[in-house]
C-alpha positions in Angstrom: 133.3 158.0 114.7 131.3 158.1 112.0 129.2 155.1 110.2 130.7 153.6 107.6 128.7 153.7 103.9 130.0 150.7 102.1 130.5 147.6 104.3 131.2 143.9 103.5 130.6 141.3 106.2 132.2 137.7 105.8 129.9 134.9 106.5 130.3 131.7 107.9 131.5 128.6 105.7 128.6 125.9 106.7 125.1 125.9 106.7 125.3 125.0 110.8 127.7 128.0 111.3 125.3 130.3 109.2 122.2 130.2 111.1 124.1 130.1 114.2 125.9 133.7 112.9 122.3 134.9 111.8 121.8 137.0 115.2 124.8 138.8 114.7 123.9 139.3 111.3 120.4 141.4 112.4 122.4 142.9 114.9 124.9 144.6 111.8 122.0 145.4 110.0 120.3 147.5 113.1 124.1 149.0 113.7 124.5 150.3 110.3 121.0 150.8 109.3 121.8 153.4 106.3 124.9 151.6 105.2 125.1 149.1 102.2 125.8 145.6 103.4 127.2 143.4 101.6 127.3 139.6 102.4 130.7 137.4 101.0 129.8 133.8 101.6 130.2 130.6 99.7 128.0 129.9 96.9 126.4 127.1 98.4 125.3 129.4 100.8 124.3 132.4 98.6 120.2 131.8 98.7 120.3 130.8 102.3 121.7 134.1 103.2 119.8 136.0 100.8 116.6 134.7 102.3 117.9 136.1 105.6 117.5 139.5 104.2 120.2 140.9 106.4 122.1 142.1 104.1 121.6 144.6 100.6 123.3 142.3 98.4 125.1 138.8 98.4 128.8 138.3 96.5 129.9 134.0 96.4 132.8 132.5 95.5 133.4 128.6 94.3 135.2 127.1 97.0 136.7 124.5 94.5 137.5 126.9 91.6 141.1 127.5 93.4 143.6 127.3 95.6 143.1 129.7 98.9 146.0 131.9 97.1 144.3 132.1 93.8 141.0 132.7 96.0 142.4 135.2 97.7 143.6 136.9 94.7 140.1 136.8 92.8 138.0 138.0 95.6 140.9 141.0 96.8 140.3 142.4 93.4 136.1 142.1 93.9 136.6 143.6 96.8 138.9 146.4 95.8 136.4 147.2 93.0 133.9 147.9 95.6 136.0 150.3 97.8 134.6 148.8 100.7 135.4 151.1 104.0 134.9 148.8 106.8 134.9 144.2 106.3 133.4 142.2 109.2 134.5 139.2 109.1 132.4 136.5 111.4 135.1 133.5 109.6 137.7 132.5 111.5 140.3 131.8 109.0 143.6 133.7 107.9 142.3 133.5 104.5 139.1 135.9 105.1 141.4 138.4 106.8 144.8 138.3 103.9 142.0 139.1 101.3 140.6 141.7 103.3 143.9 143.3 103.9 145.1 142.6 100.5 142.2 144.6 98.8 143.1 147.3 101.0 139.9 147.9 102.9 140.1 150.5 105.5 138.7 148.6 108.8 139.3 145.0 109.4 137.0 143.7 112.1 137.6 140.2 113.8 139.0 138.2 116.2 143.2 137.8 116.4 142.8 134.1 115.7 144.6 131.9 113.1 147.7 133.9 113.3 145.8 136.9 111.6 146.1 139.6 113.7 148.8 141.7 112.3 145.9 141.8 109.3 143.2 142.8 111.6 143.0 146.6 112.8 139.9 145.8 115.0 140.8 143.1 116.5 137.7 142.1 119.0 139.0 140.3 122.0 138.5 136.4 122.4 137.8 136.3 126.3 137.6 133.2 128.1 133.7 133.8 128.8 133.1 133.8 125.3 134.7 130.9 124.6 132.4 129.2 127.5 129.0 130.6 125.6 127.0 128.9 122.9 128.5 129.9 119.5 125.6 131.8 118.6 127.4 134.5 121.5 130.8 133.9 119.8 129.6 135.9 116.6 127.2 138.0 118.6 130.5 139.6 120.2 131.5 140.6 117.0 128.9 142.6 116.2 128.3 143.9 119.9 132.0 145.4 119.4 131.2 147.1 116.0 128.3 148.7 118.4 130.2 149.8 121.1 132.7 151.5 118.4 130.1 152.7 116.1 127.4 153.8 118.6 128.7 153.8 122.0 126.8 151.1 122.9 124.1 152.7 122.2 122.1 149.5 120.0 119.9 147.4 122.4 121.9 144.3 122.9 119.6 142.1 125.0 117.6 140.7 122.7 116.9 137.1 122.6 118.7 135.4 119.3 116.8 134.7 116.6 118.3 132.3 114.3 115.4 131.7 111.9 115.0 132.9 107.9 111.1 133.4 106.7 111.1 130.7 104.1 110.3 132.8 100.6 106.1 131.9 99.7 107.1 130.6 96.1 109.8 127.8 98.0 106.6 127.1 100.5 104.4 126.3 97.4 107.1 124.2 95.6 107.1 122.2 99.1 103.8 121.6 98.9 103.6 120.8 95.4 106.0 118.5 96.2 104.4 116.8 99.0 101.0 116.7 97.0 103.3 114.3 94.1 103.8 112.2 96.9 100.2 111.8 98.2 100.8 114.2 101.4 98.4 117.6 101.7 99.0 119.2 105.3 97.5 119.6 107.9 98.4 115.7 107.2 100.8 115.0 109.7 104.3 114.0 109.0 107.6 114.1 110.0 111.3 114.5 108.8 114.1 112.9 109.3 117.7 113.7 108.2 119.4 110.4 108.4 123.0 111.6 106.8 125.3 113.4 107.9 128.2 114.3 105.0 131.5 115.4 106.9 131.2 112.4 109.4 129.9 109.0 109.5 130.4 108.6 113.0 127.7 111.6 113.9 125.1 109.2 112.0 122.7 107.3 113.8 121.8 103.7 112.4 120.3 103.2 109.7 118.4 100.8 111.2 117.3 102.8 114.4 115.8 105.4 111.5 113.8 103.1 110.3 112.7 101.8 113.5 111.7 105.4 114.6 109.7 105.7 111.3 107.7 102.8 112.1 106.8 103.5 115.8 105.6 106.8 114.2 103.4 105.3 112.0 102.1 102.7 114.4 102.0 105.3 117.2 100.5 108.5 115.5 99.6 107.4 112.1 102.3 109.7 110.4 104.5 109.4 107.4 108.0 110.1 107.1 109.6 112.4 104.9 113.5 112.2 104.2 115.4 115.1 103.5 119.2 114.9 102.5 121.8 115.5 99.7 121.8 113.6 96.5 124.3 111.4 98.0 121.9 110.2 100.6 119.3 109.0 98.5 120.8 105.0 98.4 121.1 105.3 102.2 117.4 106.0 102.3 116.0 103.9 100.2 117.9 101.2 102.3 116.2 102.1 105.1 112.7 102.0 103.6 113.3 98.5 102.2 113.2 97.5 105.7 110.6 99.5 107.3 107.1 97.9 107.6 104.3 100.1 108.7 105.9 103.9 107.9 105.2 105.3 104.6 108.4 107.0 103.3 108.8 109.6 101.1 112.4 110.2 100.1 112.7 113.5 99.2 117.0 113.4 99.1 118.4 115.5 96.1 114.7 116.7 94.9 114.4 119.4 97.5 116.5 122.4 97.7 117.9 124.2 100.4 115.1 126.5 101.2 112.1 123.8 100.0 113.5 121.4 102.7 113.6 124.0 105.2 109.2 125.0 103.7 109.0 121.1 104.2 110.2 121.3 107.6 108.1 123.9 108.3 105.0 122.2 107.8 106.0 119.4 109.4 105.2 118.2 113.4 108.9 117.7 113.9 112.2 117.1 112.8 114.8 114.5 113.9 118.1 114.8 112.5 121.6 113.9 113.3 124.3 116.7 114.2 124.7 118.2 110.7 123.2 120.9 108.9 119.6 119.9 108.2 119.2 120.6 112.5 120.1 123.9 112.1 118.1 124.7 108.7 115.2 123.3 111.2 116.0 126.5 114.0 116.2 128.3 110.8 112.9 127.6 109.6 111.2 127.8 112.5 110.2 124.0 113.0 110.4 121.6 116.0 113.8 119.4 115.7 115.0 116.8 117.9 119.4 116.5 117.2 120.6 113.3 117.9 124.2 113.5 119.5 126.7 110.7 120.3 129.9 111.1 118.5 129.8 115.1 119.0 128.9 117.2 121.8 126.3 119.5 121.9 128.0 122.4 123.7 128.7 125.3 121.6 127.5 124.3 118.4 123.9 122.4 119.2 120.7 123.9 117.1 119.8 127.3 119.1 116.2 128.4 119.6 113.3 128.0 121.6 112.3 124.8 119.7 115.3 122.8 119.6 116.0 119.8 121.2 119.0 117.8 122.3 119.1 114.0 122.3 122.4 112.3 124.1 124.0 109.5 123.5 126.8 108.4 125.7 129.8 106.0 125.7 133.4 106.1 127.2 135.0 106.9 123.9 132.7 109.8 123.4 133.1 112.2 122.0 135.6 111.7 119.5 137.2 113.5 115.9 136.6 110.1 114.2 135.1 110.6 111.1 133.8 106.8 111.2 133.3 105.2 114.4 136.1 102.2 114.9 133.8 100.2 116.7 131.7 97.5 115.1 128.3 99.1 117.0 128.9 102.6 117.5 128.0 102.5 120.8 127.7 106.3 121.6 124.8 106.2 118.7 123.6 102.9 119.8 122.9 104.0 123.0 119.9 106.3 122.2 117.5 103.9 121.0 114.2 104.5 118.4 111.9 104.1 121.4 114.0 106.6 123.6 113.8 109.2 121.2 109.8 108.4 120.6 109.6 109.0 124.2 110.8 112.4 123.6 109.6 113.2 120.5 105.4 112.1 122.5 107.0 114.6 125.4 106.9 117.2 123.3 105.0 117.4 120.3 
């Protein structure tokens, strides 16, 4: 069968589920190597994915400009524009697949999940060994079936996964600049830590153990801290610093940008960060990151390359779907304590 020309590939929704897609993402690009690519993500996602530089170009879409209908309506008639012959879509939801049927494009690559099959005429098959893998395998099947259509099989697929983006020079000089403001010039040590966590309360680790972790840093290897987070997080922060006594914090929440804070964490020692998706723009960018888990498992969804680490916490209710823990001291995140996670962090490092 021949390669298709024009070919649109639906990302993931969330910065975690990104980097963890980006392996299957180099794999489409070394399938179709003379085929136009196009990537159709969110546009909170749109420079993350064009700093991966798997694809030719990049379309977004507002999540909040609409309704899924009303979405679905706007991007079919992108997508019809573009005659697309062949949509990949690494998403998992009905909606990726309607719009891809509705705008008429030829193949329609993805799993039978979500009640979309009858819009799928690719349909790869969800086997119970995928399902037991690490995510990162879950889209890697996906492309490893466009191969085996497209080529025979004939693309290498036993590479190791590579989940990291090189960070763009001008975002690596604006995280230094940024770091100079703030009286740090590496090689200065430092580390980061990602202290919030936006779709769940209960994957947060205390405040208070934060701040703790900061100051055995300082007293232990004479390092800073650096925070990274959203705007949101910036109160939350500065909380913690009022009650930290020997780290020096920078809080660096809402200043940074997606792809500064991954330059930052670059030139960082390490990063230590709760389940969310700062752990993940670590892998991406190459750095050292410790995840704290309690409320969450790590299982198919941890941080995924050679310098990622998992912390556990552990408690009979864990893990749970709360988005805030019910009990008064969160025991699953209790559990791991600041000088545990030192212990780790002096391990490795």
């Amino acid at each position: 069968m021949s390669h298709p020309e024009r070919i649109v590939v639906r990302g993931a929704n969330w910065v975690g589920d990104t980097v963890i897609s980006l392996p299957a993402l180099k794999r489409i690009r070394g399938i179709f190597p003379s085929s136009r690519i196009t990537l159709w993500v969110r546009e909170s996602l749109k420079d993350l994915v064009e700093a991966s530089q798997t694809a030719d170009r990049v379309i977004s879409f507002d999540r909040n400009s609409a309704g899924p209908v009303m979405r679905s309506v706007r991007m079919m008639r992108r997508l019809a524009d573009e005659r697309f012959d062949a949509a990949i879509l690494l998403q998992n939801a009905f909606e990726s697949a309607f719009t891809a049927w509705l705008a008429r494009i030829p193949l329609r690559v993805g799993y039978p999940t979500d009640l979309r099959g009858a819009l799928l005429n690719a349909r790869v098959p969800l086997t119970l060994d995928i399902k037991a893998m690490h995510q990162v395998f879950y889209y890697l099947a996906i492309a490893d079936y466009a191969a085996n259509r497209f080529t025979a099989g004939r693309i290498a697929q036993g590479q190791v996964p590579d989940c990291s983006i090189p960070v763009p020079l001008e975002k690596r000089r604006r995280a230094e600049e940024l770091l100079a403001e703030h009286g740090l010039e590496p090689p200065q040590p430092f580390f980061v830590l990602c202290a919030g966590s936006v779709n769940s309360e209960a994957k947060r680790w205390p405040p208070s153990h934060f701040a703790a972790l900061g100051d055995l840093l300082a007293k232990r290897l004479n390092a800073p801290v650096v925070f990274l987070g959203s705007t949101d997080e910036r109160d939350l922060i500065e909380s913690m610093g009022s009650t930290m006594k020997a780290a020096r914090l920078v809080n660096l929440a809402g200043t940074a940008d997606m792809l500064t804070s991954m330059a930052i964490m670059t030139l960082s020692k390490a990063v230590i960060s709760n389940d969310t998706g700062s752990a993940h723009l670590a892998v991406a960018a190459s750095a050292r990151v410790f995840t704290l888990f309690g409320a969450t498992s790590p299982g198919a969804t941890a941080p995924y390359g050679p310098n990622a680490h998992v912390l556990q916490g552990h408690a009979p209710c864990a893990p749970c779907r709360h988005f805030r823990c019910p009990y008064p001291d969160h025991p699953c995140m209790t559990s791991l304590t600041p000088d545990a996670v030192l212990e780790r962090i002096l391990e490795t490092v």
